[in-house]
N, C-alpha and C positions, 0 to 999 in steps of 0.2 A: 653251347658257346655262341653260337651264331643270333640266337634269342636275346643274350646279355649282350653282344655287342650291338645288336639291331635297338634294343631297349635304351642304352648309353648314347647311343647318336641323336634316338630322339629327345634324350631329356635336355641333350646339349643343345639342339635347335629348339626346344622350348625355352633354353634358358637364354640364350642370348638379345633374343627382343628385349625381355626385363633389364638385361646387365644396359643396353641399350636405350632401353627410356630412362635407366637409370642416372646414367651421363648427359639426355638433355634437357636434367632437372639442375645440372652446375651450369651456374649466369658467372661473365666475367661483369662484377656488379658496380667495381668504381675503379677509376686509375687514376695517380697520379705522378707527373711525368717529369716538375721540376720540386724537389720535396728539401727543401732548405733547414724548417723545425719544427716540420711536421713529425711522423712516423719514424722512430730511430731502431737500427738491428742491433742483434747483441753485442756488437760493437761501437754502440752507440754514433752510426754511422749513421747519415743520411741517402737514405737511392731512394729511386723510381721505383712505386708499388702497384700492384694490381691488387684487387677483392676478387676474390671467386663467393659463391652466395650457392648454398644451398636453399633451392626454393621451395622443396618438398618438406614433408613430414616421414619421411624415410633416411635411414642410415646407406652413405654412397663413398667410398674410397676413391679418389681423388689421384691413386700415386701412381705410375706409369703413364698418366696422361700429357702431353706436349702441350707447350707455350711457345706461338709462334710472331717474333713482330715482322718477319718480315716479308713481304707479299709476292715476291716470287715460289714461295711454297704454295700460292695456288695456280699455279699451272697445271694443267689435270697429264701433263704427260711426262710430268717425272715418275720413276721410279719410287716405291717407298724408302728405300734407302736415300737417297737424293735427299727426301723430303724432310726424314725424320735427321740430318744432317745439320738442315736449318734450322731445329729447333731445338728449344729445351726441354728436357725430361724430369718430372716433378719426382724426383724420389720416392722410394719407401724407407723405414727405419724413422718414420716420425708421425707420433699418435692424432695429431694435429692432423695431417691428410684422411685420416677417418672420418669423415664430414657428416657430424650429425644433421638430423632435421632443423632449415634455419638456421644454420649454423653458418660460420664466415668465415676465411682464410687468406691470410695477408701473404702474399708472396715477392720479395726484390727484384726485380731485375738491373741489368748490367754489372753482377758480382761476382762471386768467385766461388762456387759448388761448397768447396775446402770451409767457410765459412757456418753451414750448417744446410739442412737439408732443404730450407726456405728459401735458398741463394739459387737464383735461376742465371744464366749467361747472357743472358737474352738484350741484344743493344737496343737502346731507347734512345731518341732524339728528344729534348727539351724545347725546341728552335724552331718546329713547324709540326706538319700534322702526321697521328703517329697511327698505325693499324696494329692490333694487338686480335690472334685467334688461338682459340683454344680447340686441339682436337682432339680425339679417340685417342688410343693405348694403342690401335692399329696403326695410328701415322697416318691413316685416308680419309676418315669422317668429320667435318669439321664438326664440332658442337656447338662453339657459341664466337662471337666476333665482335669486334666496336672499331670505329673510325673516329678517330679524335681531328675534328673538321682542322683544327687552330692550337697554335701554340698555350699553353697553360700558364698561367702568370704564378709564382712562386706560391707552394703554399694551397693551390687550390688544385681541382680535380673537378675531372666528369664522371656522371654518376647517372645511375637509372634515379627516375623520380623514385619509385619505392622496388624492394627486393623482388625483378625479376620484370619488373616490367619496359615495355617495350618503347616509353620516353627517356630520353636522355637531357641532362640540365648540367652546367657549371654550376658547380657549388663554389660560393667563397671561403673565408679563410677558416672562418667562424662557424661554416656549416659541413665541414669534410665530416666523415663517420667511417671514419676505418673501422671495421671489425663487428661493428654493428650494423642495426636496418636503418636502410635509405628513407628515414622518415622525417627528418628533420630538415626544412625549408624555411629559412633566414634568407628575407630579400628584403628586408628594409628593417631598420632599428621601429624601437614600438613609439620613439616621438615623433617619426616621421610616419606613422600608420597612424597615427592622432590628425596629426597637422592635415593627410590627407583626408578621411575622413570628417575633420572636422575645422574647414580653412579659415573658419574668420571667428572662434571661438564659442559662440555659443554654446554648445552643447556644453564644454566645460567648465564654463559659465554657470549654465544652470544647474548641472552637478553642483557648483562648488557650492551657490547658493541653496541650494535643497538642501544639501550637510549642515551650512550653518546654521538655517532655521529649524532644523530637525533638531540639533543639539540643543538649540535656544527655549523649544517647545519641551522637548524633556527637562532640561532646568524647570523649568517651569511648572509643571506638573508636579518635579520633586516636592521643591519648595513650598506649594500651595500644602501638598499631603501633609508634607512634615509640618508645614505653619499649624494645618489644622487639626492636628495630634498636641500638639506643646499647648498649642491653646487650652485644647478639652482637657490635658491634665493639669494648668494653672488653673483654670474654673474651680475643677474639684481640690485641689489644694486650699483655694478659697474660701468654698463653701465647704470644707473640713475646719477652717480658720474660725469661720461666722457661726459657726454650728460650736466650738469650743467657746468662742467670747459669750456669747448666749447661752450657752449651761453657766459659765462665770457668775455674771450679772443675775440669773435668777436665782442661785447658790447666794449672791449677794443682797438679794428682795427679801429670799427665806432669812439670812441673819437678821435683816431690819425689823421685819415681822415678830423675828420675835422677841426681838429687844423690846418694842412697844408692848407685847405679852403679856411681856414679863422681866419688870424694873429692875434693875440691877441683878441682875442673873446675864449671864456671859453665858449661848447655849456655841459648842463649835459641831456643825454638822462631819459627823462622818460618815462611811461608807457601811451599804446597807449590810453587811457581812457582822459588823459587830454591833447591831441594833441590839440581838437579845445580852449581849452582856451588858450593852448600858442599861437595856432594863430593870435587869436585875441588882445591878450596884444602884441606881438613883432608888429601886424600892426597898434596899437595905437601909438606904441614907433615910428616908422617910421612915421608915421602922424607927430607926434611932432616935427621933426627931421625936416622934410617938410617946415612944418609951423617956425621956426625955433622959437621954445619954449621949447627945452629940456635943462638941464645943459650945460655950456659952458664946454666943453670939446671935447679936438680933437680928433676925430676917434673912440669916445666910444658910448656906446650906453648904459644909463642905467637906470633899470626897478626899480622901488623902490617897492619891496616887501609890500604889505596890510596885514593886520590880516585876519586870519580865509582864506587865500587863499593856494593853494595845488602848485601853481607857487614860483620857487625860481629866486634868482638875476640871470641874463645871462650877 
């Protein structure tokens, strides 16, 4: 028995440094202290919010621990009861307080408990400069702290520059980040990071003009290409045209030729496919001629056209 209790003390003092580093891995990461239309509760209420910001990669529960704004809770000679008196106790009974890795938590103050487990008691001044600490489950330890030097003008907050770290900034209206990381920094609109950057125009100047002439030069380029595609296909349209007139005309040499042949005889050239049929009709017609059985007719020669044949009269 004395083995298992001697065994349980020490795992209890092993374990406490971890539950212990494990609490000063929660940053209180942004606050804001006059919140008009920003952050609304289920109420669709406006209060004063604090971020707590898991900075770890580890899973840390959050609930038992005290929010304290106001700073006679560090006088080192009260009482823990005293202490934990001035402050407020984050509850359990809400999954939210499980605080995973990187994970963020938005909590009210100046509210009413009754309103849900996010609703801390804790008075906030809007009007001057506000001390907010967050401490241990024990009520002794502080963990983590912030001084808000100055009043908050509506809508905005102080913030770590990024989750967990050791600079503080005003953020404006447009750059709060409830619930997510402190990453985002809006100090100036992007005409006025122009204007700076670039005060008497040039550079955008010569931007603008690079774009014009770059588009002017690809026109350019199109047009040439496409000019000299249309072209090379009207050429050969052409020279398909001069290539057709030119069979024409020597189809037209061959009729004259042999008109002068051969006097009065009408020859019409056709196509080489039915050469052997004419041959053999015009050596019928001479047969006849031979035999002397064709129309009486002097010096003609004539082929009397049949149906369904591709031969015309000669």
């Amino acid at each position: 028995m004395k083995k298992i209790k001697l065994l349980t003390a020490l795992l209890l003092l092993t374990t406490l440094p971890m539950f212990g580093q494990g609490a000063k891995n929660i940053k209180i990461n942004e606050v804001m202290t006059n919140n008009t239309t920003s952050v609304v509760d289920e109420y669709d209420n406006h209060l004063a919010w604090i971020e707590l910001a898991n900075v770890s990669y580890t899973t840390y529960n959050v609930r038992g621990m005290y929010i304290a704004t106001d700073t006679a809770v560090l006088n080192p000679t009260l009482s823990v009861p005293e202490r934990v008196s001035m402050m407020s106790l984050i509850p359990n009974g809400d999954p939210r307080t499980n605080m995973s890795g990187r994970q963020h938590l938005i909590l009210f103050l100046g509210s009413n408990p009754a309103k849900g487990t996010r609703h801390l008691t804790n008075n906030i001044q809007a009007d001057g400069p506000v001390w907010i600490g967050l401490y241990e489950g024990n009520g002794v330890d502080l963990v983590d702290s912030v001084t808000i030097p100055k009043a908050l003008a509506p809508n905005t907050s102080y913030a770590r520059q990024s989750d967990g770290a050791a600079e503080w900034e005003y953020k404006t209206v447009d750059a709060v980040t409830p619930g997510i990381e402190n990453f985002i920094h809006f100090t100036e609109s992007k005409v006025a990071q122009i204007k700076q950057d670039d005060p008497h125009g040039f550079g955008i100047s010569l931007l603008s003009m690079g774009i014009v002439f770059s588009c002017l030069a690809l026109l350019w380029i199109f047009f040439t290409i496409f000019g000299r595609i249309m072209s090379r296909k009207q050429e050969d349209k052409n020279e398909t045209a001069r290539k057709e007139r030119k069979e024409r005309l020597h189809a037209i040499h061959d009729e004259d030729e042999d008109e002068r042949a051969f006097p009065g005889v009408v020859v019409k050239h056709h196509t080489p496919e039915d050469n052997d049929v004419y041959i053999a009709v015009i050596s019928m017609a001479i047969r006849e001629y031979l035999d002397d059985i064709h129309d009486h007719e002097s010096d003609i020669i004539t082929i009397i056209p049949k149906p369904n044949t591709k031969w015309t009269r000669v």
